[in-house]
C-alpha positions in Angstrom: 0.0 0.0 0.0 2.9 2.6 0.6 4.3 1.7 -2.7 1.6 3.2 -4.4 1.5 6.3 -2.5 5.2 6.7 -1.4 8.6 6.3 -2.8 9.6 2.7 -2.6 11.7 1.8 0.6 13.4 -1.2 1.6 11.6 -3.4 4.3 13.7 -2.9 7.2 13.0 0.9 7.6 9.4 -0.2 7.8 10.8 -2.9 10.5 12.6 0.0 12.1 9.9 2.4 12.4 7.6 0.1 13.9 10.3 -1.4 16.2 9.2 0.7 19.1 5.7 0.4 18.8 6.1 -3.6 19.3 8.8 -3.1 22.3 5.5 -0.6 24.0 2.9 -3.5 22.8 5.3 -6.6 24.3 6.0 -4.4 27.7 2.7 -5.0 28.9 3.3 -7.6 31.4 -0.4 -8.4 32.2 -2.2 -11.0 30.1 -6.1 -9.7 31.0 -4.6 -5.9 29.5 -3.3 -7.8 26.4 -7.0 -8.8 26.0 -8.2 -5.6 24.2 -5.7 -6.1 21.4 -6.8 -9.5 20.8 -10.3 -8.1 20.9 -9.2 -5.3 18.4 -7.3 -7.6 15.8 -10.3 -10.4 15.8 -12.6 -7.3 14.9 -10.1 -6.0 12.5 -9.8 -9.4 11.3 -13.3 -10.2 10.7 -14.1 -6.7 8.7 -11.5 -7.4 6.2 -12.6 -11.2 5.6 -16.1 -9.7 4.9 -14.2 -6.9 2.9 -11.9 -9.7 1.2 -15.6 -11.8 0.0 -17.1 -8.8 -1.5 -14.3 -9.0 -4.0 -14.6 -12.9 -4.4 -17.7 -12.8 -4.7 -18.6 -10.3 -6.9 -15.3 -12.4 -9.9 -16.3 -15.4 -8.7 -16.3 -18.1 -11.3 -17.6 -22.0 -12.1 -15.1 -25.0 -11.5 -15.1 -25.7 -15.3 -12.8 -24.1 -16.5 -10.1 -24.9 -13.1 -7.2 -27.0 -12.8 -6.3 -29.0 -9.7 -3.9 -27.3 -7.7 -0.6 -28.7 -6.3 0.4 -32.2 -6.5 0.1 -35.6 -4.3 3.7 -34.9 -3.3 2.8 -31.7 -1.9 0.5 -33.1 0.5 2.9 -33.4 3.4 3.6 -29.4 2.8 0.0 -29.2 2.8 -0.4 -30.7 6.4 2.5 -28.6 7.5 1.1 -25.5 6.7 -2.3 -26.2 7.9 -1.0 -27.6 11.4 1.1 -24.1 11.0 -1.9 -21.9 10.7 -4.0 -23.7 13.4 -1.9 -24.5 16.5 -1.6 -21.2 18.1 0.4 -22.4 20.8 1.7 -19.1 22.1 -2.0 -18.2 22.8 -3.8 -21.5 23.8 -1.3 -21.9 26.7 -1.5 -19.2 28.3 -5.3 -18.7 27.9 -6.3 -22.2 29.2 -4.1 -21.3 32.4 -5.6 -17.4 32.6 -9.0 -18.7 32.4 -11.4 -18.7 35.6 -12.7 -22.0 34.3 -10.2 -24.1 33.1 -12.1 -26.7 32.7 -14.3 -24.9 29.8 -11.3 -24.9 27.4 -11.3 -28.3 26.4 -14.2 -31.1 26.0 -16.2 -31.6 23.0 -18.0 -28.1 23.0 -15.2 -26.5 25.2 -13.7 -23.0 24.1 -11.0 -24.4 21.9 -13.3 -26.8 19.6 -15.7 -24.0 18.9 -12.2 -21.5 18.3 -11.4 -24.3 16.2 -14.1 -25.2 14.1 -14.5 -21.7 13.5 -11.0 -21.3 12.2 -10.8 -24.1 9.9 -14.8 -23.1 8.2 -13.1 -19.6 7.6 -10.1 -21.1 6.0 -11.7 -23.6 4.0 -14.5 -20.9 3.0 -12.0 -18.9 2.0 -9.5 -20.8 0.4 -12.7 -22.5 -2.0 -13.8 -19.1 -2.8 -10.7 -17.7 -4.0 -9.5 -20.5 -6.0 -13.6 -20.5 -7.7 -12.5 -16.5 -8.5 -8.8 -16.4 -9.2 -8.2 -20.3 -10.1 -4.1 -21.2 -10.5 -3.1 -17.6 -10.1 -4.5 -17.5 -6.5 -1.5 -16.4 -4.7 -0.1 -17.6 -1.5 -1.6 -14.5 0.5 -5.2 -13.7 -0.9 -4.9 -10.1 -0.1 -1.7 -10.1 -3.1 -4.7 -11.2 -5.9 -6.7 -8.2 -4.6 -6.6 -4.8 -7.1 -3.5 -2.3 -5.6 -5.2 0.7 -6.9 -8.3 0.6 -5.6 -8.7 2.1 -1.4 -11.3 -0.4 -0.1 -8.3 -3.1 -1.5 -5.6 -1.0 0.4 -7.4 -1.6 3.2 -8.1 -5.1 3.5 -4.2 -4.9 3.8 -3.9 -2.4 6.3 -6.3 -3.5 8.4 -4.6 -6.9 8.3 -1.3 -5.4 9.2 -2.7 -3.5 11.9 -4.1 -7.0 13.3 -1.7 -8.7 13.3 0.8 -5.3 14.9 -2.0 -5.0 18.0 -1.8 -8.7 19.1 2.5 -9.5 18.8 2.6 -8.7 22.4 0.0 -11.8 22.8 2.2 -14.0 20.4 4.8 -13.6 22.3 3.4 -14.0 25.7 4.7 -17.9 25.9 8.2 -16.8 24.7 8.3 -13.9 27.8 6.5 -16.7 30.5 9.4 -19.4 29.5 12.5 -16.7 29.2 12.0 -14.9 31.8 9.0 -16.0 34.4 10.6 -19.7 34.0 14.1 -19.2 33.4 15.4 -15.8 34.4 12.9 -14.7 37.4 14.2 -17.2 40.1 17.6 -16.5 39.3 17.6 -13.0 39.7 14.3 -12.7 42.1 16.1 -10.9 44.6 17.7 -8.3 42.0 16.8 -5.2 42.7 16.7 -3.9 39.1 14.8 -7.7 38.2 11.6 -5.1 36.5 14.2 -3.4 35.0 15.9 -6.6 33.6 12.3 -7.9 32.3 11.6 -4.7 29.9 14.8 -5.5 28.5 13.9 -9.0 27.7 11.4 -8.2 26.1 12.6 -5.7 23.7 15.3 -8.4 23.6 12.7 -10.2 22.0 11.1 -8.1 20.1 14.9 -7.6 18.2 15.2 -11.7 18.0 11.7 -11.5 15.7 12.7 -8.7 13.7 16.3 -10.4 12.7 14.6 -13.1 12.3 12.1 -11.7 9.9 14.9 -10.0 8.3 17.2 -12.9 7.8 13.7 -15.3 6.0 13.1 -12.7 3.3 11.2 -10.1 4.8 12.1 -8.3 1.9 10.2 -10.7 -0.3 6.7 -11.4 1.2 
C-alpha cells in the first residue's frame, strides 16, 4: 500500500519504524490488559474477511474451466502449513491457564473446539472461494490477488497489518513466560533492578523477531 503512494523503501526501515511500537505492545506484562488487542485484531480481522468476499464474490467463477492445484507430493507441505496456521500455541497456553474456568477450554463443546471449528470453516471458506475466483493464479496470501489501486483493497491490507501489529505482544506471551518467568525470574528474584531486567527482555525479544524476519526474506513477502 505505501508503494503506491510513497517512494519505494526497503523493508527494514518499515521494520525500524515500527520497532518501538512492538517493544510498548510486548512491555505490557499483564495478560487480561493484552485482551483488548486481541479483541481489536479479531474485529479488524473479521471486517477485512467480509471486505476480502465482496471482492470474491462479486469475480467469482464456475469450476469448469479450473485446474487442480498442487500435486500428491505436496500433501505433506499441505499438512505442514495447515498444522502451522492452526496451532496457536503461544496463545492457547496461556489462555487455558488465565481462564477462571479451566475446565471450559477443552471437551467436545469446550472454548478451543468452537475457536477451532470456527478457524478451519473460515479457511476452507476462503481458500474454495478464492480459487472459484482467481483459479491457478491465487497467490499464496489472498490479499496479493486483490486490485493495488483501488482504497477499499488498500485496506483489506492495512487492516490486516494492523491485526496482526496489535496482538504480537500476545504472540509472544509464551516466549516472555518461558525466558523470563521460567528461566530468568528465580535466578535474579532478589535483583533489585529484576523489573528493569524484564523490559529489557522483552525488547530483547522483540529484536530476535525482527532479525529473524529480516534474515527469512522479509524483503520478499
Amino acid at each position: 500500500v505505501c508503494d503506491v503512494y510513497l517512494p519505494p523503501l526497503d523493508v527494514r526501515v518499515f521494520m525500524v519504524i515500527l520497532l518501538l511500537p512492538l517493544i510498548l505492545i510486548n512491555w505490557i506484562r499483564n495478560l487480561k490488559l493484552l485482551a483488548p488487542f486481541s479483541t481489536a485484531a479479531n474485529i479488524i480481522t473479521f471486517v477485512s474477511f467480509g471486505i476480502i468476499l465482496y471482492y470474491l464474490v462479486t469475480e467469482v467463477s464456475t469450476l469448469a474451466d479450473k485446474e487442480p492445484l498442487g500435486e500428491l507430493a505436496h500433501i505433506p507441505l499441505f499438512f505442514g502449513t495447515v498444522l502451522f496456521a492452526l496451532e496457536a500455541i503461544g496463545v492457547i497456553l496461556p489462555l487455558e491457564n488465565n481462564m477462571k474456568t479451566p475446565g471450559s477450554f477443552g471437551g467436545v463443546c469446550g472454548v478451543l473446539n468452537q475457536a477451532m471449528i470456527t478457524i478451519i470453516l473460515l479457511y476452507v471458506g476462503m481458500g474454495f472461494i478464492g480459487y472459484m475466483t482467481y483459479g491457478t493464479a491465487t497467490a499464496g496470501s489472498i490479499t496479493t490477488n486483490l486490485p493495488n489501486d483501488q482504497p477499499l483493497a488498500q485496506s483489506v491490507k492495512l487492516m490486516l497489518s494492523v491485526a496482526i501489529f496489535v496482538s504480537h505482544g500476545l504472540q509472544c506471551y509464551i516466549a516472555v513466560d518461558i525466558a523470563w518467568g521460567q528461566y530468568l525470574l528465580p535466578r535474579l528474584e532478589k535483583h533489585r533492578h529484576r523489573t528493569f531486567i524484564e523490559y529489557v527482555v522483552r525488547a530483547g525479544l522483540v529484536l530476535v523477531t525482527c532479525e529473524c524476519s529480516k534474515g527469512t526474506g522479509a524483503s520478499h513477502m
